[in-house]
N, C-alpha and C positions, 0 to 999 in steps of 0.2 A: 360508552365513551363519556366522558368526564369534561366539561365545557368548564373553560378557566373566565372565572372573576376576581374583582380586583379581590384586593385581600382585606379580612376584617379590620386587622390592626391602620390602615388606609384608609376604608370607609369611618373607623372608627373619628379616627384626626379630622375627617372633614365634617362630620356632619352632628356629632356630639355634643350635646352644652346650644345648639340652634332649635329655633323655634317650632314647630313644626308650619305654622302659616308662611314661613319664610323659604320652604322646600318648593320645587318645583314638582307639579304631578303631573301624570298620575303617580303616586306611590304607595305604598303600603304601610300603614299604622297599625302597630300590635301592641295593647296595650296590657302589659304584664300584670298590671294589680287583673284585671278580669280574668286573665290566662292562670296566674295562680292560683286565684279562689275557685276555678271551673275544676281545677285539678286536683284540690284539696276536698272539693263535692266528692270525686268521684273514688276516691280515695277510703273515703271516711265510710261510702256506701257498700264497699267492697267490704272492707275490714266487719263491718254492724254482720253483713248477711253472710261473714266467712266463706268466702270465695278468692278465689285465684281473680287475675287480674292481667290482660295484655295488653300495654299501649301500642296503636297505630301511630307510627311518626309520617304517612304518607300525605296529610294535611300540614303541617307546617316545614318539615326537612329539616330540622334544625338540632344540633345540639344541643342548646340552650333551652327549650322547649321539653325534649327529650326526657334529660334529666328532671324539669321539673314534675313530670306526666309519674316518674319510677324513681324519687331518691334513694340515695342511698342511706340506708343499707337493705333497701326492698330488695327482694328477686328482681335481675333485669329481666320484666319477661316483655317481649318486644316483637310487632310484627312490621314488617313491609312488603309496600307495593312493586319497588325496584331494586335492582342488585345494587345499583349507584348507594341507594340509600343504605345498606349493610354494609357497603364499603364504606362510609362517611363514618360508620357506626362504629367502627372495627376498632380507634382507638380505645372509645369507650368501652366497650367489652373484655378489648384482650388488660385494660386495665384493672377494670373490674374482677376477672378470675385471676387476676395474681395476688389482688387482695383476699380471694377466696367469695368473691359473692358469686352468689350461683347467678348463670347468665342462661338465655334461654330464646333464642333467636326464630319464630317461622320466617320465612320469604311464603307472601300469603298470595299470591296469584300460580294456579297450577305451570309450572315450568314448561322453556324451550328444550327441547332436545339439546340444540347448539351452546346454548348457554350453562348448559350444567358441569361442564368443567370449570366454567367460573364457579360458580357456587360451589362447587367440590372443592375449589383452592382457600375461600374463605374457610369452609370446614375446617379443613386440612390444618389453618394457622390458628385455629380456636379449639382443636384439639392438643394440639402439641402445650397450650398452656392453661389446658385444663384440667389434665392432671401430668407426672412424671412417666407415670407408669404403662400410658396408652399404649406403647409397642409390645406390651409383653401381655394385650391385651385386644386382640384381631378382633371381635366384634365391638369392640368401645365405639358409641356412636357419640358424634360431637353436640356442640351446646347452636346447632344450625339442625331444622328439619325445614321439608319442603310440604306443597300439596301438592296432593294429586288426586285427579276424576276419573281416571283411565285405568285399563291394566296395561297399554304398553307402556304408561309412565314406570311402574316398578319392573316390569320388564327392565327397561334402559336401567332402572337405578340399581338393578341387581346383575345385571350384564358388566357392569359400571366396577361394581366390588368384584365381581367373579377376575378379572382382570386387572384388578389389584390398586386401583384408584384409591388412595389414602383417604382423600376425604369425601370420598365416595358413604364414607358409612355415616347417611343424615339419618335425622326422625324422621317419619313419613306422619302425615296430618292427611284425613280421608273428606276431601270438603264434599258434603250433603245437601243437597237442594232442597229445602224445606219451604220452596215457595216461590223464590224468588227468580227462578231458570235466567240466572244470570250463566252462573258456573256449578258445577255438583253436580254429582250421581244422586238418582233416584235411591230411595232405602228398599224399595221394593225390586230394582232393575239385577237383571243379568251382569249386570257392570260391577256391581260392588258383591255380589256372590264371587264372580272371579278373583275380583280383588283380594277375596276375605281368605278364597285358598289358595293363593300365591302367600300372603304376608304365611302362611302356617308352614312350621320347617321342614326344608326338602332335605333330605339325606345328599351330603356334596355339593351342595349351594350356600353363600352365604346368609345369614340371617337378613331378614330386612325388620325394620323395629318399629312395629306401630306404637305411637305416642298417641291418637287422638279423633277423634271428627271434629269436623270444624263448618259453622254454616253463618250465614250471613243475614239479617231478614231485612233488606233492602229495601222490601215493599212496606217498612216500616214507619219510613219517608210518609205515606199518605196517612198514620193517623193522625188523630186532632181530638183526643183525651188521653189522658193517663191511663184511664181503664185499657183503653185498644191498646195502649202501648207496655201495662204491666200484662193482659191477655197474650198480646203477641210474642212475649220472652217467654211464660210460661209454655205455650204450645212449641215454639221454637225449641226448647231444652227438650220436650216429648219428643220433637222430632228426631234430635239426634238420641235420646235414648232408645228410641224403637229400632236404631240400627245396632244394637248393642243386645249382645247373644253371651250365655255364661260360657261357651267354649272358645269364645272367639281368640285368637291366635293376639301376642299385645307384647309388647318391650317389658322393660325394666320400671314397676312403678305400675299405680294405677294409671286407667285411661281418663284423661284431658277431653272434657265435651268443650269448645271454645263455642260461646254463641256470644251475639248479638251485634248490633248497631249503636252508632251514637241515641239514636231513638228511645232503643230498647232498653241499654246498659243505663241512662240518664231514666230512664222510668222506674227503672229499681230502687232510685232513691225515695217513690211516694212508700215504698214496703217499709221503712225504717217510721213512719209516721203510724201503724197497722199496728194493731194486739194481734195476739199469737190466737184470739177467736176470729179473726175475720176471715172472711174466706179466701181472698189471694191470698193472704200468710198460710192458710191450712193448706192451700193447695204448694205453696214452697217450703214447707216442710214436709209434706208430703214426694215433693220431686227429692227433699235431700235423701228421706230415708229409702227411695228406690235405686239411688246413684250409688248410693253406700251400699247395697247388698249386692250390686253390677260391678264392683272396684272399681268408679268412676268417680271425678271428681269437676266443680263445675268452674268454668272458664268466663268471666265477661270478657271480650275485646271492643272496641270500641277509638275513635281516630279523630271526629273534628270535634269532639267536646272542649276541647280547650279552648278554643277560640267562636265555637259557633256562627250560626247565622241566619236569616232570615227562615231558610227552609226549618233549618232546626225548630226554632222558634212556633214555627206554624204549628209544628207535628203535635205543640201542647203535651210534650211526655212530663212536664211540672205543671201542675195549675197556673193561672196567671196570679193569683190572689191566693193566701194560704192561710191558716189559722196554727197549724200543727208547726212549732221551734224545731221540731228534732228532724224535719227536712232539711239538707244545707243548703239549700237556696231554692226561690222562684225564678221557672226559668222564663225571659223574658229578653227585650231587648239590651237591657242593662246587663247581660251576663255575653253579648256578641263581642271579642275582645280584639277584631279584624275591620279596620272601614278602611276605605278607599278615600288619598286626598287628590282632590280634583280642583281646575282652576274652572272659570265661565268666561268662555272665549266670543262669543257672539251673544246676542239676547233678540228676540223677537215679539215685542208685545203685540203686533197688529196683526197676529193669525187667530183663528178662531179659537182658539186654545193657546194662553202664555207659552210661549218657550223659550229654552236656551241650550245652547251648544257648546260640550265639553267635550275634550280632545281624552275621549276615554271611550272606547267601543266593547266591543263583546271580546275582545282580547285583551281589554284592562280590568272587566267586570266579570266576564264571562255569560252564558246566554240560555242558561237554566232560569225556566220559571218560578215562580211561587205562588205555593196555593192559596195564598192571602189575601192576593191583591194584584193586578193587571203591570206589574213592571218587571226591572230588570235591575232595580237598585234601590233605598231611600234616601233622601236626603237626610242627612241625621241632627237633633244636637248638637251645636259645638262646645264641648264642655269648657266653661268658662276657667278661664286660670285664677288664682286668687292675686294675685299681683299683676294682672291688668286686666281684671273684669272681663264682661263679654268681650270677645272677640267678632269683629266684622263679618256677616256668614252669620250670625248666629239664629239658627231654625227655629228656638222652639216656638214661636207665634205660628210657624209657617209648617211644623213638622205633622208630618202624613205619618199616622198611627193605622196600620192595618185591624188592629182589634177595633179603634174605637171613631177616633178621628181620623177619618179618609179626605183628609184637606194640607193640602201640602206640595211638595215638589219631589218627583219621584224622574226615576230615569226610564222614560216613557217606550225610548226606542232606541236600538242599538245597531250600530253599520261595524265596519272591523274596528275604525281607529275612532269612532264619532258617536257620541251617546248623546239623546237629545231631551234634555229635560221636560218634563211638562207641567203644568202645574193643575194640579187636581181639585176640583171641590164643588160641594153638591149644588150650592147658591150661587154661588162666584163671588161672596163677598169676602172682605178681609185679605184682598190678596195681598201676596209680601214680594214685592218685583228685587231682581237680580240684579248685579252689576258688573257690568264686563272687568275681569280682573280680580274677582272675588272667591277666594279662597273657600271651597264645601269638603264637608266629609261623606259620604258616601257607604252606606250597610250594602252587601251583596248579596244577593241569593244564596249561594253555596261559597263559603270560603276556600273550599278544596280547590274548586277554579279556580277563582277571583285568582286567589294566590300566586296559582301558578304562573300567570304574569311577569311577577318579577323576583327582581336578583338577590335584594333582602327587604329584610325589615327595619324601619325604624322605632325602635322600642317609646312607648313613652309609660309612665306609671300613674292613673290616677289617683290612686291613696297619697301621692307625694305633694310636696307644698305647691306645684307647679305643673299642671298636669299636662300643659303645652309644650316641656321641653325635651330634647332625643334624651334619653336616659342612655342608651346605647346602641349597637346596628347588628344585626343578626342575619348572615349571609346562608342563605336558602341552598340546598344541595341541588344539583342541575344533570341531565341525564337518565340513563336509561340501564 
């Protein structure tokens, strides 16, 4: 179901050309110069180590985002968490192949049962303009495939064509548990043996078309060097090639290994800094030339790099401090492109710890940890505009640095609607006290959350003369 908000061109009129201290929060600040450069990092890192490449839109929902993650005239290749989100996507695409770019959709969470006649109808209208000729061509599978962990999943998807469901003919993606036992079959289990002799042609059944494995390393979250995190892509890509056999049954095209995480995919950028003597390099040229003699080819995906966030930040998959130019960036706070603006509704200096009370809970912020430091938020920076100087709010005397300075005001505790500031520090001296009605920005743990909060975004750009003003509003997709 598809929940109605107002309309862009609407939020546009209202809130466009306004300050952002002048917004009522909580609300959500995206700010585009960060969002572009995070995207043009990962872009750059793709192309250096010649690899394919699929954006996650399930961290922002947006159009406007979207596009920046896969311009054109790249391949759209594109995964999502919801069907809502393919539907929001749909103009995009079917526009796309009428101009002729190749479009390349998963829906990346193993399928409902009930729900795959949805999906089969999206198929169905990205087949018909994908090419003319698809009816004179029964197995033509469209520019949508699905995952799956199961064999009654291709059961249904082949029961699906046998009865004549047009857009029944997806790509099948085989997602692999390489660690992470979120989702995936074992490479060793009974499960993916089955699997492997279903996808192989039965005499009077339709074909089902394997495009790929695909695996996630989730537990990537916990490193805290670049080493653990270019380690953990390298073992990751083993994983999925050790499910990869020369006879194995496969579509049209080599097979698609999709790996990684913001983590992992973001760690690949230290390899572009590496001579072809060091040994992570030896060892990824080495993984190319065994993918090559398997007809495989390698995949990064990857979803909250654009915007980041605290968590990201922790995992250290970029040093904080670099020497090497030919990295596209240190990742750090300065590259998180998502804070939360928040007002200070109460203040309490006479508790044994400063606090204050902002009308933002774990449904404004959301209530994932981080491994850096004891909260639920930071208090950020306000970055100063150049045409009226600091702004009121302004942290950096006060600002709580996890790597170095743990002195500052962080969002100590969270109830559903009520975040409770506290103010942090080893000596207690240099405090920077609050004032009721004073406008903070707010870093969150996981922006994937934090996000989903609310309805849009207000854009602002800091590369621009004025980095406090909505530049534009970007209306988040809603549903399931």
């Amino acid at each position: 179901m598809l929940y109605p908000m107002p309309s862009q061109a609407a939020l546009q009129s209202q809130f466009v050309g306004k300050r952002i201290e002048d917004l009522t929060g909580p609300a959500a600040i995206l700010d585009v110069a960060v969002a572009r450069n995070n995207c043009s990092a990962m872009l750059k890192t793709v192309d250096k180590l010649k690899c394919h490449f699929r954006a996650h839109v399930k961290t922002h929902k947006t159009l406007q985002l979207t596009e920046l993650q896969v311009p054109d005239p790249r391949p759209l290749r594109l995964i999502a968490s919801t069907i809502a989100e393919i539907e929001n996507l749909m103009p995009l695409m079917l526009e796309s192949l009428a101009k002729g770019r190749e479009v390349d959709m998963l829906y990346g969470v193993p399928f409902c049962v009930s729900a795959f006649p949805r999906i089969a109808e999206l198929n169905r209208l990205l087949m018909r303009c994908s090419t003319p000729h698809h009816n004179s061509r029964p197995n033509f599978m469209g520019p949508l495939s699905v995952l799956v962990d199961h064999p009654a999943q291709l059961e249904f998807v082949q029961r699906a064509k046998a009865e004549g469901l047009e857009g029944a003919y997806v790509g099948i993606f085989i997602k692999i548990d390489t660690g992470y036992h979120r989702a995936g079959v074992s490479v060793k289990s009974e499960s993916l043996a089955e699997m492997l002799r279903m996808l192989s042609r039965k005499p009077g059944m339709p074909d089902l078309n394997l495009r790929g494995f695909y695996s996630h390393l989730g537990h990537s979250y916990g490193f805290s060097t670049p080493a653990e995190s270019v380690e953990g892509l390298i073992a990751e890509i083993r994983g999925l090639s050790d499910a990869v056999f020369p006879s194995m049954p496969r579509g049209e095209g080599p097979l698609l290994l999709s790996v990684g995480a913001t983590p992992t995919a973001t760690s690949a950028q230290n390899l572009l800094a590496l001579s072809d003597n060091d040994p992570a390099m030896q060892q990824w040229h080495q993984l190319g030339e065994e993918l090559d003699q398997k007809s495989c080819q390698l995949e990064l995906h990857a979803g909250v790099y654009p915007l980041l966030d605290l968590q990201q930040v922790a995992t250290g998959a970029r040093p904080s401090e670099q020497s090497q130019p030919s990295i596209p960036a240190t990742l750090s706070t300065k590259d998180i492109g998502l804070r939360i603006l928040v007002e200070v509704a109460s203040t309490y200096s006479d508790r044994a710890k400063p606090e204050a009370l902002i009308p933002a809970g774990n449904l404004a912020l959301g209530r994932e940890p981080c491994k850096s430091y004891p909260g639920w938020g930071i208090v950020t920076p306000w970055r100063a505009s150049r045409e009226s100087g600091t702004l009121p709010g302004d942290g950096e005397k006060a600002f709580y640095d996890p790597a170095r300075n743990r002195k500052g005001w962080i969002v100590g505790r969270v109830s559903q609607e009520h975040g409770m500031l506290t103010w942090e520090s080893g000596d207690g001296d240099e405090f920077e006290p609050l004032n009721i009605g004073q406008k903070l920005l707010v870093w969150p743990n996981h922006a994937c959350i934090a996000a989903a909060g609310y309805g849009w975004y207000y854009v602002v750009d800091s590369e621009s003369e004025d980095s406090a003003i909505v530049r534009d509003v970007w209306v988040r997709w809603r549903g399931w």
